[in-house]
MMTF fields as JSON, N, C-alpha, C and O atoms, coordinates in Angstrom:
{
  "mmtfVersion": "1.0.0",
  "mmtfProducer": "UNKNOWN",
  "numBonds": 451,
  "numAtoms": 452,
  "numGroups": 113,
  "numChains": 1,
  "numModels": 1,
  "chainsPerModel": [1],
  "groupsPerChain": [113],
  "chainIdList": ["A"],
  "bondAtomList": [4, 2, 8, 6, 12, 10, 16, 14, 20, 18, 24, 22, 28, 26, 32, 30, 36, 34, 40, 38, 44, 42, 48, 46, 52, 50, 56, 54, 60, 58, 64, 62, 68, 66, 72, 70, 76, 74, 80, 78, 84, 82, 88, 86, 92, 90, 96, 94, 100, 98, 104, 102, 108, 106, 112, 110, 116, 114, 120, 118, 124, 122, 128, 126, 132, 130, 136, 134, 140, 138, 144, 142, 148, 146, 152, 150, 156, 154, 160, 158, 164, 162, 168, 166, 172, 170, 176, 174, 180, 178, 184, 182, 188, 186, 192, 190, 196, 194, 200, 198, 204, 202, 208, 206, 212, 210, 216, 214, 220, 218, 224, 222, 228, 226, 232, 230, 236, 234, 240, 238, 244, 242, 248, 246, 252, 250, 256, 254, 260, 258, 264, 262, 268, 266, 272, 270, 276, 274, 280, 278, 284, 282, 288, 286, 292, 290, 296, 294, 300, 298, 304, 302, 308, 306, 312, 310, 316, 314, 320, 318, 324, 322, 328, 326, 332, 330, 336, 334, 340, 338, 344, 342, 348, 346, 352, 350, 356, 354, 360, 358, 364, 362, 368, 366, 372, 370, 376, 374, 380, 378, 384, 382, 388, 386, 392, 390, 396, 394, 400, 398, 404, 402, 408, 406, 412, 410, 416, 414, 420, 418, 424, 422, 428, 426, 432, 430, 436, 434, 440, 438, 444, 442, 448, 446],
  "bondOrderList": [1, 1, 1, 1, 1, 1, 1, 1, 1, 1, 1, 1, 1, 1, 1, 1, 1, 1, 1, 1, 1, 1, 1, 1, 1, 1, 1, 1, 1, 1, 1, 1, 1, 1, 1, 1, 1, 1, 1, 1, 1, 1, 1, 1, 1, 1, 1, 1, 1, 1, 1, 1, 1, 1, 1, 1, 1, 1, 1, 1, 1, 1, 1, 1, 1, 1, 1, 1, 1, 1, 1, 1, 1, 1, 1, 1, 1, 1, 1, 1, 1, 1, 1, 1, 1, 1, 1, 1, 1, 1, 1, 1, 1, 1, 1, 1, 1, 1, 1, 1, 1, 1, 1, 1, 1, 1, 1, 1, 1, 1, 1, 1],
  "groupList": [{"groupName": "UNK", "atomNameList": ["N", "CA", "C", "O"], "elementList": ["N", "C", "C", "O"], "formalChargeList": [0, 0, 0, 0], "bondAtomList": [1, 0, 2, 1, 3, 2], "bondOrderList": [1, 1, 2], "singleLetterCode": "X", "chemCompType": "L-PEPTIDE LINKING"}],
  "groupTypeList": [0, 0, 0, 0, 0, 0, 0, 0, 0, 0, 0, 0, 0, 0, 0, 0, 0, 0, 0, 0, 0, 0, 0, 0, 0, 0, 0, 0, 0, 0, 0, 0, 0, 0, 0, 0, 0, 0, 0, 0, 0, 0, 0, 0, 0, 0, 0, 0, 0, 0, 0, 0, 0, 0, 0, 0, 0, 0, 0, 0, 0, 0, 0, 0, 0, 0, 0, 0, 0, 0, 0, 0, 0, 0, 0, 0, 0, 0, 0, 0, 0, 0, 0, 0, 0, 0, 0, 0, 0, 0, 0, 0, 0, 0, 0, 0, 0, 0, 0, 0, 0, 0, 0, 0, 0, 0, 0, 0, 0, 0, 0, 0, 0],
  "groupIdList": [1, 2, 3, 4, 5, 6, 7, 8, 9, 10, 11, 12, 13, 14, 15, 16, 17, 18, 19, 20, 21, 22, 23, 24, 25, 26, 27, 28, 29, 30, 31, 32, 33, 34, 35, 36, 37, 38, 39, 40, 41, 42, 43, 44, 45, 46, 47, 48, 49, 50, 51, 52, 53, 54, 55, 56, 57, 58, 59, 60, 61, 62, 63, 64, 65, 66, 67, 68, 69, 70, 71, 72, 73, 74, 75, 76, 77, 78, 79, 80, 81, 82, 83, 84, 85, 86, 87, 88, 89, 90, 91, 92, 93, 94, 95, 96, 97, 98, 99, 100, 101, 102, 103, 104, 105, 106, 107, 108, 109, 110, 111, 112, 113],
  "secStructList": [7, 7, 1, 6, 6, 1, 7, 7, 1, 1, 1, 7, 7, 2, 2, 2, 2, 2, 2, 2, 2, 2, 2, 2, 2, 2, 2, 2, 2, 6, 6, 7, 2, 2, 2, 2, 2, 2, 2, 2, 2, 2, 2, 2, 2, 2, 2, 2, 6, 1, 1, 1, 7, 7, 3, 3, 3, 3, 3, 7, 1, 1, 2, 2, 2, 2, 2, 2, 6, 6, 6, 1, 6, 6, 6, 7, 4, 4, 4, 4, 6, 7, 7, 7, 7, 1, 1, 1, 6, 6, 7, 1, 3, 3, 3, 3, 3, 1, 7, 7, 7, 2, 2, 2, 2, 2, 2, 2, 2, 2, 2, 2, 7],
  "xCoordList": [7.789, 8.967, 9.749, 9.341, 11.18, 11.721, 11.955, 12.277, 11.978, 11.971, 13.568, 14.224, 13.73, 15.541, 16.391, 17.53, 16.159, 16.395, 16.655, 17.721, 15.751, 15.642, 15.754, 14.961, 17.233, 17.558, 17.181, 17.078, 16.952, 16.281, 17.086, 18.259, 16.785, 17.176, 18.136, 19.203, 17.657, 18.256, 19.308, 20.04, 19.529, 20.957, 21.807, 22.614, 21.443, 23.048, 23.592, 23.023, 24.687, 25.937, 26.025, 25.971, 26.125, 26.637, 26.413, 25.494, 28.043, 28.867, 27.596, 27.342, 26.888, 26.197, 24.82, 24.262, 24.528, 23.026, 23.664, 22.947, 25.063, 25.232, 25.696, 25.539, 26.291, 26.498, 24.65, 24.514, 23.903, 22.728, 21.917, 21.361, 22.071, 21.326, 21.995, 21.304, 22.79, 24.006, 23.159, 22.727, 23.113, 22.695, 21.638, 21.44, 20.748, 19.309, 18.784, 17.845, 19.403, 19.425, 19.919, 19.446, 20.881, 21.495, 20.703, 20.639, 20.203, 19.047, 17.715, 17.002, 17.517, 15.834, 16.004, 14.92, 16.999, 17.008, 16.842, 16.341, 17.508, 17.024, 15.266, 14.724, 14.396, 13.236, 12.348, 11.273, 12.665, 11.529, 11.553, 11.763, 11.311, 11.073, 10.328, 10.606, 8.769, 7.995, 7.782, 7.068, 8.924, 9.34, 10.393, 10.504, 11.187, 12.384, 11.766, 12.373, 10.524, 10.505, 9.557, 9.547, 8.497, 7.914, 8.74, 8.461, 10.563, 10.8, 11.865, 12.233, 12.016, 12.694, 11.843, 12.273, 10.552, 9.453, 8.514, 7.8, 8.514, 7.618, 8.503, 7.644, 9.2, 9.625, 9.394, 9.13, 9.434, 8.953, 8.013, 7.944, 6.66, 5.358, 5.106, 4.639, 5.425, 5.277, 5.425, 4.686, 6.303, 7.178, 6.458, 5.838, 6.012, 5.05, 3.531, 2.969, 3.112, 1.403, 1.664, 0.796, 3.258, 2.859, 3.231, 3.16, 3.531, 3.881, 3.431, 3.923, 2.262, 1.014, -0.212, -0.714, -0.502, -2.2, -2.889, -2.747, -4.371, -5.337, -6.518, -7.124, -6.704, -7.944, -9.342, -9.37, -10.447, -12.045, -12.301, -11.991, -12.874, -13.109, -15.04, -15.929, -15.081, -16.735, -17.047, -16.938, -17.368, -18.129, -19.174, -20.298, -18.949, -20.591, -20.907, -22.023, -19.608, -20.05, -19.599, -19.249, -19.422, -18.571, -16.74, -15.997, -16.255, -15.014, -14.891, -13.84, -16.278, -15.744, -15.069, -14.243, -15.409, -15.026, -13.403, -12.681, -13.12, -11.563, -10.428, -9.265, -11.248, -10.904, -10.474, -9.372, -11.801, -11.803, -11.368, -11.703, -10.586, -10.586, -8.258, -7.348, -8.543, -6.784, -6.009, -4.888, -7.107, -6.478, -6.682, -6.489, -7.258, -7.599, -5.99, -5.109, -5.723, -4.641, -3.324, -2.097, -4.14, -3.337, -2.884, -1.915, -3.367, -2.676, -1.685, -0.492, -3.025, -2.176, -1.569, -0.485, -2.618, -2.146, -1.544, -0.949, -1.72, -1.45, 0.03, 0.593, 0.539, 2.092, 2.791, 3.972, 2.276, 2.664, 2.21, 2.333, 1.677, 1.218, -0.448, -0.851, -1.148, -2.254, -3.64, -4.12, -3.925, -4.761, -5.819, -5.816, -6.886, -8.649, -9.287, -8.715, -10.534, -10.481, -11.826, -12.057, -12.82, -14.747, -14.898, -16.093, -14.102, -14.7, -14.34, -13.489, -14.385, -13.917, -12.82, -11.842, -13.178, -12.349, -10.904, -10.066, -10.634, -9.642, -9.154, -8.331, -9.1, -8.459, -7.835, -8.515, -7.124, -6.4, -6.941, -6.687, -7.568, -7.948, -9.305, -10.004, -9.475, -11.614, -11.129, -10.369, -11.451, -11.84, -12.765, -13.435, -13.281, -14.903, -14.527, -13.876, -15.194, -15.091, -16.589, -17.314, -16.959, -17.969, -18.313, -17.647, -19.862, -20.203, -21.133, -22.011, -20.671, -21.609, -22.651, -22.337, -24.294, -25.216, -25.509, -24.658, -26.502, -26.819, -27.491, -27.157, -28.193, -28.58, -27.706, -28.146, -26.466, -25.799, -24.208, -23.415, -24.27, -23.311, -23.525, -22.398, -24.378, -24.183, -23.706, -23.001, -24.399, -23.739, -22.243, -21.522, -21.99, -20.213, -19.458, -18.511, -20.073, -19.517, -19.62, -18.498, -20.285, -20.597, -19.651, -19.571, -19.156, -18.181, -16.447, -15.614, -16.614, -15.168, -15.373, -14.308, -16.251, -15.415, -15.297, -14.74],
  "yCoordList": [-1.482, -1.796, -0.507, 0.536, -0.837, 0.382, 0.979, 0.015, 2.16, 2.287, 2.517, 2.184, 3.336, 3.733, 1.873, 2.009, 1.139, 0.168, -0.077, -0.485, 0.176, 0.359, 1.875, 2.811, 1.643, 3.033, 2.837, 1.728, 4.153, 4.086, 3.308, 3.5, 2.127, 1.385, 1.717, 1.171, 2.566, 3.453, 4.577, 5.002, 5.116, 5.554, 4.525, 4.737, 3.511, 2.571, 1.554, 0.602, 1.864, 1.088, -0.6, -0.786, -1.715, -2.881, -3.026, -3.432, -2.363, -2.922, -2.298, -3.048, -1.201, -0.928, -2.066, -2.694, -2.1, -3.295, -4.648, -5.426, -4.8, -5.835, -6.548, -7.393, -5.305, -4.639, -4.507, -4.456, -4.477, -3.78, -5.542, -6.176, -5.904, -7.032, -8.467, -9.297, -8.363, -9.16, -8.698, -9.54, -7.634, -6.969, -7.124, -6.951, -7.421, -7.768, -8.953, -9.163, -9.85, -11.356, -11.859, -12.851, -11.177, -11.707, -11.178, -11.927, -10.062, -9.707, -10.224, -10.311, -10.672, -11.177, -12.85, -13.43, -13.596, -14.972, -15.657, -16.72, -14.504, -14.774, -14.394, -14.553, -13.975, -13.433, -14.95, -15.274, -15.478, -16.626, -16.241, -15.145, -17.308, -16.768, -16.284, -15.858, -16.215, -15.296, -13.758, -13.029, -13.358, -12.065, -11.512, -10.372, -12.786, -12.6, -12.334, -11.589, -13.06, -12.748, -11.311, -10.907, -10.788, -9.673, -8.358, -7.293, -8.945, -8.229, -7.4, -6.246, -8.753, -8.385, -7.93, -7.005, -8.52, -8.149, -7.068, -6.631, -6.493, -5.449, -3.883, -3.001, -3.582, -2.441, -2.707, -1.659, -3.757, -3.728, -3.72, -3.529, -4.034, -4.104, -2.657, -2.231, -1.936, -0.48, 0.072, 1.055, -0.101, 0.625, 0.683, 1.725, -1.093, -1.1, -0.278, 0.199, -0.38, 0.368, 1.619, 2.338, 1.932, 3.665, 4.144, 5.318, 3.301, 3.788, 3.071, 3.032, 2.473, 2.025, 2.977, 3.795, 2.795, 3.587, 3.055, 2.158, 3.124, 2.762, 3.541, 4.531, 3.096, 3.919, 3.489, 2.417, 4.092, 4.176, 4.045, 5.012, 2.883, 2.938, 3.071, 2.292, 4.221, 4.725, 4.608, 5.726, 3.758, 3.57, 3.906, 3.52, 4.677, 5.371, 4.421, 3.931, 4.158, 4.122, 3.236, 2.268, 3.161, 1.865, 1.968, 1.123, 3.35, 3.547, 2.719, 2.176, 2.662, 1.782, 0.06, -0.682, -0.09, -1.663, -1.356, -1.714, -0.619, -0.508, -0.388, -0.792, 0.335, 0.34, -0.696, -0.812, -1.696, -2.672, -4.013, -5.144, -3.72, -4.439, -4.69, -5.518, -3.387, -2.672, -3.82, -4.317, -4.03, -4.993, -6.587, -7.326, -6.887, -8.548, -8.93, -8.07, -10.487, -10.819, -10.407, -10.371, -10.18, -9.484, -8.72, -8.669, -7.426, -6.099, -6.116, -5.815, -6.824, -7.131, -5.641, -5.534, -4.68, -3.14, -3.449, -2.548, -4.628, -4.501, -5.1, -5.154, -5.454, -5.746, -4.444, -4.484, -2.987, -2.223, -1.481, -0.313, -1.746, -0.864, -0.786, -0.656, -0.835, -0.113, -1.484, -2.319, -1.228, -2.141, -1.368, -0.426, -1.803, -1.092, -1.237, -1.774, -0.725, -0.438, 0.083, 1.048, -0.788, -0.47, 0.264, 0.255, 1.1, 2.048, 3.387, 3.066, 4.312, 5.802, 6.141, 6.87, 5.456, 5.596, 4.793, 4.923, 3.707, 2.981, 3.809, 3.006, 4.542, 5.165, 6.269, 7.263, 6.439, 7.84, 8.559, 9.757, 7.948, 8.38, 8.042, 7.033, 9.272, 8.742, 8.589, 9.443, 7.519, 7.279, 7.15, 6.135, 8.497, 8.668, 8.494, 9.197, 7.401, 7.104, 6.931, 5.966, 8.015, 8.184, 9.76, 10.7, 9.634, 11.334, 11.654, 10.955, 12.79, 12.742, 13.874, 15.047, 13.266, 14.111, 15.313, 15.503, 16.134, 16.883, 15.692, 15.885, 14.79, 14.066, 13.126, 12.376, 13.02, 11.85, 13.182, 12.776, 14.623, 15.502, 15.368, 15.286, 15.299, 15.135, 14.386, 14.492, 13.256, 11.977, 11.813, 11.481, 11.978, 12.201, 12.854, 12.294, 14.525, 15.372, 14.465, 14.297, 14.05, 13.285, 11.693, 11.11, 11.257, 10.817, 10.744, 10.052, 12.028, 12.509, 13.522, 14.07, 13.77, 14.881, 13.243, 12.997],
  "zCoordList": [19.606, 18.853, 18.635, 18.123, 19.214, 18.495, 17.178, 16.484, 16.354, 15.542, 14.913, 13.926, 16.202, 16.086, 15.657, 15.21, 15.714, 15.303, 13.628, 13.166, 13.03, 11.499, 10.859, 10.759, 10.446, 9.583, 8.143, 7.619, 7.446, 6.001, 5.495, 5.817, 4.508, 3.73, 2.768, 2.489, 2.371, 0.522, 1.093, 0.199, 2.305, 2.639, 3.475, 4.38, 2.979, 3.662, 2.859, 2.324, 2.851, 2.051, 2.282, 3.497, 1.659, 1.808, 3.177, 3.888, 3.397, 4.589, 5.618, 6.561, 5.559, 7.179, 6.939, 7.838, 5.654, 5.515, 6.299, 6.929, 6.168, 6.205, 8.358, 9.24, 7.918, 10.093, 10.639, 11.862, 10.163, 10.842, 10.636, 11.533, 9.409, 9.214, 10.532, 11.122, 10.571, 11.622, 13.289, 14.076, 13.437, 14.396, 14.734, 15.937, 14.076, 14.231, 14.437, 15.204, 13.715, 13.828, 15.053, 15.607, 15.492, 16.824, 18.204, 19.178, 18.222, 18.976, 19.187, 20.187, 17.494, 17.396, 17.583, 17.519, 17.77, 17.371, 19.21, 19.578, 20.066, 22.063, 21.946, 23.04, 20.943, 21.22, 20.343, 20.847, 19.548, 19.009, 17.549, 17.03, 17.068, 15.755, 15.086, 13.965, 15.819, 15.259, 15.352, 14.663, 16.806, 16.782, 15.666, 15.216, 15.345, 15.01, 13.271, 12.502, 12.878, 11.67, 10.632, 9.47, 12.678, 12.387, 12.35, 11.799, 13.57, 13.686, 12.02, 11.803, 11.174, 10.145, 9.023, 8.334, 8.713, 7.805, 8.015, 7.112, 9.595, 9.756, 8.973, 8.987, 8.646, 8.282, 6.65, 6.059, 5.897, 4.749, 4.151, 2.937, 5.278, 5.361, 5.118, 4.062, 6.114, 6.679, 5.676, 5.633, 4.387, 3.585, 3.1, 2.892, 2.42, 1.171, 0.982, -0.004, 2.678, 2.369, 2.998, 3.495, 2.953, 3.171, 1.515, 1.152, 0.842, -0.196, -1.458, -2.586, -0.889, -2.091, -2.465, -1.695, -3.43, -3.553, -3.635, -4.466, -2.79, -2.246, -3.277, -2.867, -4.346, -5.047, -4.591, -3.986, -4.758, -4.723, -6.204, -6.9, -6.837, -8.203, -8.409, -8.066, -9.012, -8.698, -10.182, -10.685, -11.009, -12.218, -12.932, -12.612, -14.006, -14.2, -15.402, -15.575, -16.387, -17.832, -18.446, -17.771, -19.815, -19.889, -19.861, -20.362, -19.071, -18.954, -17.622, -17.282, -16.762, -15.516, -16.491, -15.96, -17.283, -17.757, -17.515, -16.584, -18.613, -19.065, -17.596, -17.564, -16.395, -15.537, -14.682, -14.147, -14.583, -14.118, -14.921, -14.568, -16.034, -16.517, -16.265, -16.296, -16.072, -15.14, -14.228, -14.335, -13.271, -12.21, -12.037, -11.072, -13.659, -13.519, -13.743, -13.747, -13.945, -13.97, -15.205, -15.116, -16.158, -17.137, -17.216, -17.973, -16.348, -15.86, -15.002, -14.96, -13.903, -12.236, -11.289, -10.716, -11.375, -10.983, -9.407, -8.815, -8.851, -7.427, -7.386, -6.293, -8.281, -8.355, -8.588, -8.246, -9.209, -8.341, -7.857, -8.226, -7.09, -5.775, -5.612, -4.456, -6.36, -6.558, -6.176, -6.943, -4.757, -4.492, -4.228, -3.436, -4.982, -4.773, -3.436, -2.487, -3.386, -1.726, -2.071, -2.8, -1.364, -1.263, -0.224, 0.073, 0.711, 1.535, 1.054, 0.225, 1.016, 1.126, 2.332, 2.166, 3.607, 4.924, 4.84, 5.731, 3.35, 3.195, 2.04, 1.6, 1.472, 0.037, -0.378, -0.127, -0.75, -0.941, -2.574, -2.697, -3.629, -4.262, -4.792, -4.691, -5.428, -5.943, -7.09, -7.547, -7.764, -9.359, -9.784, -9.59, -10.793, -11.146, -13.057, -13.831, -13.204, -14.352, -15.102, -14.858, -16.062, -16.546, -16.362, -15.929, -16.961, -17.16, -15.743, -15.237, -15.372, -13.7, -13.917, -14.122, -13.831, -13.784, -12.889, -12.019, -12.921, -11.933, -10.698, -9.529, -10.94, -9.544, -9.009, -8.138, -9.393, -8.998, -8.027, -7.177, -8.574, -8.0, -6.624, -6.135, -5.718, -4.42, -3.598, -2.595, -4.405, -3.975, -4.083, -3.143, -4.857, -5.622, -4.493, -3.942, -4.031, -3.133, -1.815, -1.338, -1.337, -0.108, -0.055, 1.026, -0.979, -1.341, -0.946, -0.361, -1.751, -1.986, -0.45, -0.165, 0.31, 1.597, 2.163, 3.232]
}
């Protein structure tokens, strides 16, 4: 997919959202509509999980509750942005909540590299 296709959102005026949105539709509508609708929803996709946070929530104590207690429906942390994530290889941040012993520090380090 080209990229040169989709210019940043937040430097264009009305009239070019509105020239570019015209432009796209008339290109993507000869391709099907399931091109036509990755081709309008994939740049907002892109946006959203390059510009979400992906935490590691690592619980020691009873601060893991308050934590976890963040993203049930009453909070709802993933409305903005903030969806949890059980691997280390999926996350951009460690959340160590609680007191960390001398036998549990390695583990932690082995973790977080």
């Amino acid at each position: 997919m080209d990229m040169s296709l989709y210019p940043h959102a937040v430097a264009m005026s009305a009239n070019e959202f509105m020239s570019w949105s015209s432009a796209m539709i008339n290109n993507l509508l000869s391709a099907g509509t399931k091109k036509m609708l990755d081709g309008l929803t994939g740049p907002i996709w892109s946006w959203a999980m390059k510009n979400s946070i992906h935490p590691l929530h690592f619980g020691l104590a009873c601060c893991a509750l308050e934590m976890a207690a963040a993203s049930n429906t009453k909070f709802d942390a993933e409305r903005l942005g903030t969806i949890y994530r059980s691997s280390p290889r999926q996350t951009d941040v460690l959340l160590i909540n609680g007191w960390i012993s001398k036998k549990l520090r390695p583990d932690i380090r082995r973790l977080y590299e």
